[in-house]
Backbone bond lengths (Angstrom), bond angles and torsions (degrees), N, CA, C in turn:
res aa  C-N    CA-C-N  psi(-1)  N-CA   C-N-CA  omega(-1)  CA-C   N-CA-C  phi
1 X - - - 1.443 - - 1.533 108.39 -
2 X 1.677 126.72 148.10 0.892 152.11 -157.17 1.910 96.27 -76.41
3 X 1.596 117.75 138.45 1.283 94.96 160.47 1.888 121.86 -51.58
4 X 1.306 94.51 -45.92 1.684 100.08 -175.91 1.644 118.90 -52.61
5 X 1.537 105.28 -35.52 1.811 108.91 173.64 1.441 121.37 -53.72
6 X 2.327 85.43 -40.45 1.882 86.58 -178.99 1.422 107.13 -72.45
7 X 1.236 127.40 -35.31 1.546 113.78 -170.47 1.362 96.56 -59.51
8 X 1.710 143.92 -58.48 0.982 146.11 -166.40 1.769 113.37 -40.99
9 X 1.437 95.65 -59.24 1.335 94.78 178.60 1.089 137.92 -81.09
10 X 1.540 118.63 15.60 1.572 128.96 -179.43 1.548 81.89 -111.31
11 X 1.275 127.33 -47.98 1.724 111.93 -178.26 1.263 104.36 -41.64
12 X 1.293 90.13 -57.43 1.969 89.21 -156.61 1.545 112.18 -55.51
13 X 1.432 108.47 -27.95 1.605 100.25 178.70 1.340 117.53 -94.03
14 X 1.591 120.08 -6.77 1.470 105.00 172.85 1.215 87.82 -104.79
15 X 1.432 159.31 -58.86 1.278 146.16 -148.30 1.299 117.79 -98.14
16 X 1.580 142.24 13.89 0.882 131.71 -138.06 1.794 139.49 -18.23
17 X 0.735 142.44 28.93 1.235 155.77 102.11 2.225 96.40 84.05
18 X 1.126 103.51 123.26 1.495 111.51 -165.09 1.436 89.00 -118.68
19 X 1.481 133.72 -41.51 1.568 115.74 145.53 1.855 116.86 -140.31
20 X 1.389 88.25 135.58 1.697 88.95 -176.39 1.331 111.71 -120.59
21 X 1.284 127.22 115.13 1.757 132.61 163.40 1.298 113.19 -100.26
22 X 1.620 109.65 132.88 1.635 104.55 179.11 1.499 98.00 -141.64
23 X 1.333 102.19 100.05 1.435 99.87 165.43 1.916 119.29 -84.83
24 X 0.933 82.63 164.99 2.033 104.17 170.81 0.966 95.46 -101.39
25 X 1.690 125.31 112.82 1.255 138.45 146.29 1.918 129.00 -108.25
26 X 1.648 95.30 42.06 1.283 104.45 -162.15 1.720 95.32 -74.24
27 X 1.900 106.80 -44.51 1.386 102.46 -164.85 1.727 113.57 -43.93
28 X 1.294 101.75 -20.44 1.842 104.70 -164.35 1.641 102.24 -71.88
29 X 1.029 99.99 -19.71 1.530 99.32 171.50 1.652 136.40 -108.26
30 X 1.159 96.12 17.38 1.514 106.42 -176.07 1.568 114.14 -34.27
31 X 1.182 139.90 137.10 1.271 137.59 -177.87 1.570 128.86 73.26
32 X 1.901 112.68 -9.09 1.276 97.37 168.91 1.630 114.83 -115.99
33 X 1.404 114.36 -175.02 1.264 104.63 -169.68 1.424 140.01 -10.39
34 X 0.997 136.59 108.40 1.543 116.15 150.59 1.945 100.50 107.56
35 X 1.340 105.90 -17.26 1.479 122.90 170.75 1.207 109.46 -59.75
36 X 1.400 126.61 121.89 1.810 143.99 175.32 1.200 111.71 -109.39
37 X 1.367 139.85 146.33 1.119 162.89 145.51 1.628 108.53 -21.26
38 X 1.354 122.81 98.04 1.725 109.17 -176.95 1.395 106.73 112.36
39 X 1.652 105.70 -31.99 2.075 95.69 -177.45 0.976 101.16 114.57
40 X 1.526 88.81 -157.62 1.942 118.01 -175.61 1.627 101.15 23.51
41 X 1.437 90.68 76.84 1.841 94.86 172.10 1.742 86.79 -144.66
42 X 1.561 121.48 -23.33 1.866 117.11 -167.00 1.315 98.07 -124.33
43 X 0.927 124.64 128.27 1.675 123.86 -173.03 1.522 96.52 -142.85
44 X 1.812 109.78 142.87 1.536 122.81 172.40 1.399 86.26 -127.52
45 X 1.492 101.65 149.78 1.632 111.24 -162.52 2.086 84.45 -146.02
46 X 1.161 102.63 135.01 1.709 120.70 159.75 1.012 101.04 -124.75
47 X 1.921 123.67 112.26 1.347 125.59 135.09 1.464 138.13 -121.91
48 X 1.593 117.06 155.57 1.567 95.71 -159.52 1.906 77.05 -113.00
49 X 1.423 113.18 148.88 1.396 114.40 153.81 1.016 119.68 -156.63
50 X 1.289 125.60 154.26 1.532 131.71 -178.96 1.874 115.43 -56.08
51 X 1.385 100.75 -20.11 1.768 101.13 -163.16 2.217 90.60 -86.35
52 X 1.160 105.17 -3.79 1.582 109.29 172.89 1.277 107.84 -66.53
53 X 1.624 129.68 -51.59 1.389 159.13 -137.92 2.077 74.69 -58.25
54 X 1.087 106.64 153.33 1.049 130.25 -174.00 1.996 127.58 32.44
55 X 1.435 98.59 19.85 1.339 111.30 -175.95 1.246 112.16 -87.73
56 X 1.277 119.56 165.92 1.814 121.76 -179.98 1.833 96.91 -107.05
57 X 1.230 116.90 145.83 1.538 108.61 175.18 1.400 125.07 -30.96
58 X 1.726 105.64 -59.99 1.629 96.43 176.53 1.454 137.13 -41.54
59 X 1.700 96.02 -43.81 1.617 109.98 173.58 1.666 113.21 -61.01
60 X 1.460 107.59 -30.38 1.797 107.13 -166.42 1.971 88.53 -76.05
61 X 1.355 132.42 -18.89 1.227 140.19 -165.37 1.541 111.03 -87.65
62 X 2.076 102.88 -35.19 1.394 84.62 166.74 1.506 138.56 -121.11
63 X 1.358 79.59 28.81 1.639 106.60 171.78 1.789 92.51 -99.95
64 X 1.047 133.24 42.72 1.291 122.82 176.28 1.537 96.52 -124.68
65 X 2.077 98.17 -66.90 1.322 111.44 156.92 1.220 137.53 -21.28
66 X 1.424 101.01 -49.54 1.917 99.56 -173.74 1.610 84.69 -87.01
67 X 1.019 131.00 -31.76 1.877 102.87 -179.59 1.570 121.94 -68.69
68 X 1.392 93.03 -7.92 1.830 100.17 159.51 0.824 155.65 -131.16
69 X 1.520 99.23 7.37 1.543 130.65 152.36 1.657 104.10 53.62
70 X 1.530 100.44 -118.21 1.237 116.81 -162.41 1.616 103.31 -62.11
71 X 1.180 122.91 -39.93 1.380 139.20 175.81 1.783 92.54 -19.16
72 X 0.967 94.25 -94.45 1.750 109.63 -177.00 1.445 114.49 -52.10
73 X 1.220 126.66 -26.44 1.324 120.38 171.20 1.593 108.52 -77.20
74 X 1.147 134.62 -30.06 1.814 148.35 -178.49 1.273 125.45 -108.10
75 X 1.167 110.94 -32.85 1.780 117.73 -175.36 1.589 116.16 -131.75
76 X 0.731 127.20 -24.81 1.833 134.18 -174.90 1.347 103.15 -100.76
77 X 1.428 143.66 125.38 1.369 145.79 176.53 1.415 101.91 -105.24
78 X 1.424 110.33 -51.13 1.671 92.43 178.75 1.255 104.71 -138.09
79 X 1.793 127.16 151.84 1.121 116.56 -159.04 1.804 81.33 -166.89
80 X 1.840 106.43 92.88 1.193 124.18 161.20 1.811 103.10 -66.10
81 X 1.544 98.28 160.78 1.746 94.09 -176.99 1.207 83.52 -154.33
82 X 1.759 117.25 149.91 1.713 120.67 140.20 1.767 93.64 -131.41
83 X 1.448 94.19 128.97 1.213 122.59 179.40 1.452 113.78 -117.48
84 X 1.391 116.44 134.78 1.398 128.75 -143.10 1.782 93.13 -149.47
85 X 1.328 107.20 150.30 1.575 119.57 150.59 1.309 108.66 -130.35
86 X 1.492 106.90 154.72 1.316 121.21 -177.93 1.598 119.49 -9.15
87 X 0.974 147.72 151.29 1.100 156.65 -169.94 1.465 130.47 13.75
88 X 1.327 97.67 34.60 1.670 134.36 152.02 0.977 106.83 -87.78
89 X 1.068 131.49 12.87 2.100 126.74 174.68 0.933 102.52 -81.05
């Protein structure tokens, strides 16, 4: 499985997720930190979910984190986010 599938599929099961975009933005970084051969090292992620609804950014950030734990500590180097609930679009 793809790094991008696993992030997908740990979102989707801890956050359920009403819309999720995850691009690969490793090519933009070719040559600096933390950049690997192949990608999936820079990831931008848009999700909107209901479990945001009354959260402050940090909290919507570490309810992201703990759904990916090791992900980001071993495989993900950078991982921009805008996190939204419902009618924050």
């Amino acid at each position: 499985m793809s790094v991008a599938q696993e992030i997908r599929t740990r979102l989707q099961a801890a956050l359920t997720p009403i819309e999720l975009e995850i691009i690969d933005q490793s090519d933009e970084h070719r040559g600096h930190a933390g950049w690997r051969e192949g990608g999936e090292t820079h990831f931008h992620m848009r999700l909107v979910s209901d479990v945001f609804t009354d959260l402050s950014r940090i909290e919507r950030q570490r309810a992201v984190h703990k759904a990916l734990g090791d992900l980001l500590e071993a495989t993900v180097h950078a991982l921009s986010m805008d996190l939204r609930a419902p009618g924050e679009v």
